[in-house]
C-alpha positions in Angstrom: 225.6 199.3 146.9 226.9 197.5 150.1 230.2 195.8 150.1 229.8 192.5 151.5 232.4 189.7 152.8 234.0 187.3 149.3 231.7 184.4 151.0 228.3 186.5 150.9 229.0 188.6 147.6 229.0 185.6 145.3 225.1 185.0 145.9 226.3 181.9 146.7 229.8 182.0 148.1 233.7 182.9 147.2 233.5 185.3 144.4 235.8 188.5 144.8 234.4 191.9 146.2 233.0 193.9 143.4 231.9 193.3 139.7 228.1 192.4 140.2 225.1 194.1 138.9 223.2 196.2 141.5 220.4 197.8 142.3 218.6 200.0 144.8 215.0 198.0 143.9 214.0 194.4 144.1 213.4 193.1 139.7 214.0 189.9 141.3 212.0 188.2 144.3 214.1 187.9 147.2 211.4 186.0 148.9 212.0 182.6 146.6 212.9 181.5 143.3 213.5 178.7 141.1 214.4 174.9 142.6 217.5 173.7 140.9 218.9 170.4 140.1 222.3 170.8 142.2 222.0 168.7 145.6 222.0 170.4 148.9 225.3 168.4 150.4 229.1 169.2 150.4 231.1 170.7 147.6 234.5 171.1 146.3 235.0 174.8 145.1 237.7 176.9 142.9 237.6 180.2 142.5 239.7 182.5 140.6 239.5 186.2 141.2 240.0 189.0 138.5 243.9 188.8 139.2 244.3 185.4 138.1 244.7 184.3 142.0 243.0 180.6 142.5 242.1 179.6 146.2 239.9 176.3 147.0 237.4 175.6 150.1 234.7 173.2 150.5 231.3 174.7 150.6 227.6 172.9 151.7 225.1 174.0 149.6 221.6 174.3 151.5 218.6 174.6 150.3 216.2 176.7 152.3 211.9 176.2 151.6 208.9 177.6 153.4 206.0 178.1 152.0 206.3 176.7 148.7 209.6 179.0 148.6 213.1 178.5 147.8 216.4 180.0 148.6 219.8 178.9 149.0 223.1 179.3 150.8 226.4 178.1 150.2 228.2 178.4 153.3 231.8 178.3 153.5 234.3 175.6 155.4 235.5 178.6 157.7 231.4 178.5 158.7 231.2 182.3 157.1 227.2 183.4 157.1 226.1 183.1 153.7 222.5 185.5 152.7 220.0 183.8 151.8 219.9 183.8 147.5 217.3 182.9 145.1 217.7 181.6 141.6 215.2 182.7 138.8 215.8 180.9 135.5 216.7 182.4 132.6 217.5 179.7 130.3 217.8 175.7 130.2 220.7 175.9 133.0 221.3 179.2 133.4 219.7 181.6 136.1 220.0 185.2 137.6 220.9 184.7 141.2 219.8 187.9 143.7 221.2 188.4 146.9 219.8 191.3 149.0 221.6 194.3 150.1 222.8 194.1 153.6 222.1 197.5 155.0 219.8 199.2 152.5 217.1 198.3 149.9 218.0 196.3 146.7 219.5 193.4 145.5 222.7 192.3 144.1 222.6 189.9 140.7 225.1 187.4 139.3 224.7 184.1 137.4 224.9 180.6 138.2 225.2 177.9 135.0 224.8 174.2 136.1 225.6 171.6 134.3 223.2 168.7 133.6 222.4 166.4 136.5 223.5 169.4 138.7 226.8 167.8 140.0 228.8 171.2 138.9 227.8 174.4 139.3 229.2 177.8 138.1 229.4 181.4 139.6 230.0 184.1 137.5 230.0 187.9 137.3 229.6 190.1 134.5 233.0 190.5 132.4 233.4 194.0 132.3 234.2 194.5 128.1 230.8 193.2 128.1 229.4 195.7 130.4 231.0 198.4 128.4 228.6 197.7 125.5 225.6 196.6 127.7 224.4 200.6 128.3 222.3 200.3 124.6 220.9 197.0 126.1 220.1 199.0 129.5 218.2 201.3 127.4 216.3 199.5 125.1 214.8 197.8 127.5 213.8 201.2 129.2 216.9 200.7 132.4 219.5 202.2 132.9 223.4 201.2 133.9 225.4 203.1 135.7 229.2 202.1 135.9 230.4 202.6 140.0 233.5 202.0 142.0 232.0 198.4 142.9 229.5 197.9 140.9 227.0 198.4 138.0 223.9 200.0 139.1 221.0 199.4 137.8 218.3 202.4 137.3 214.2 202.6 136.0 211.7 200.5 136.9 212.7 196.9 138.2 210.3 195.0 135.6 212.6 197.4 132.8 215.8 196.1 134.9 214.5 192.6 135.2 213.9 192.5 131.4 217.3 194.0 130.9 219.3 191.5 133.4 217.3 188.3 131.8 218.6 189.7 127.9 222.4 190.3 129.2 222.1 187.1 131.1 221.1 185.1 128.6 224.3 185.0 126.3 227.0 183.8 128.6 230.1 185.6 126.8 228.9 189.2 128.7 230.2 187.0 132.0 233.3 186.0 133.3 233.5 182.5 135.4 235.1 183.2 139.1 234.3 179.9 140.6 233.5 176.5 139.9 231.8 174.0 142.5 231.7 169.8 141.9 229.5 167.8 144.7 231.7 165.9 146.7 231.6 162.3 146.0 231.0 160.0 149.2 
């Protein structure tokens, strides 16, 4: 696992270094994923870190295509480089966001809920009580999870990790909410 900058760990910008899911393969396309409802434009974001500590920035969400492909990147008010993410939906709302190691193979995974009409967004991380538990989950979906200094790592093949990240994402109590973006109104 690389540690990246708060503005390029969050998949999509501002969530605290650590506490994602990880792993040395690709179960998610990094190529392009899901379109989502949320406009491309300028947002107003809060994030609040595993401390407690609350900081807000603006943020312009951009949506990148080519090719019939989608990614996204929030970048930050201080003009931090944001990675290019992709979305891949999970649920009505809810979708696994991957964000590709910086200096080695794999891919980083955290969740973004929007609400309808995609005016909010939320970026969260997996809590890590829920994590605790999630090992029989890893397993029975033929993974493996791995608790490390920064992360959790995944391990097995990446359709068994993809299956495993889709059935952990899908019930939103195993994450914790570390930032909350609203679309600037003009």
């Amino acid at each position: 696992m690389t540690l990246r900058t708060p503005a390029v760990a969050a998949c999509l910008a501002a969530l605290a270094l650590g506490g994602c899911l990880s792993s040395a393969d690709e179960p998610f396309a990094l190529n392009g994923g899901d379109e989502i409802g949320a406009p491309p434009g300028d947002y107003a974001c809060r994030t609040v870190d595993a401390r407690g500590a609350a900081s807000n920035t603006a943020a312009r969400l951009v949506r990148l295509r080519r090719d019939r492909l989608t990614q996204y990147a929030l970048v930050t008010s201080d003009n931090s480089t944001a990675e290019p993410t992709t979305l891949h939906r999970v649920k009505d709302g809810v979708y696994v966001a991957a964000v590709a190691h910086e200096e080695a193979p794999g891919e980083d995974l955290y969740l973004v809920a929007l609400d309808p009409g995609g005016a909010t967004f939320r970026l969260y991380q997996p809590a890590p009580a829920a994590l605790d538990k999630a090992r029989g989950l890893a397993t029975q979906n033929g993974a493996t999870l791995a608790h490390g200094q920064f992360s959790d790592d995944l391990g097995g093949p990446p359709a068994a990790q993809r299956a495993f990240v889709v059935a952990f994402a899908a019930d939103l109590k195993n994450w914790r909410q570390t930032t909350e973006c609203r679309v600037k109104k003009r």
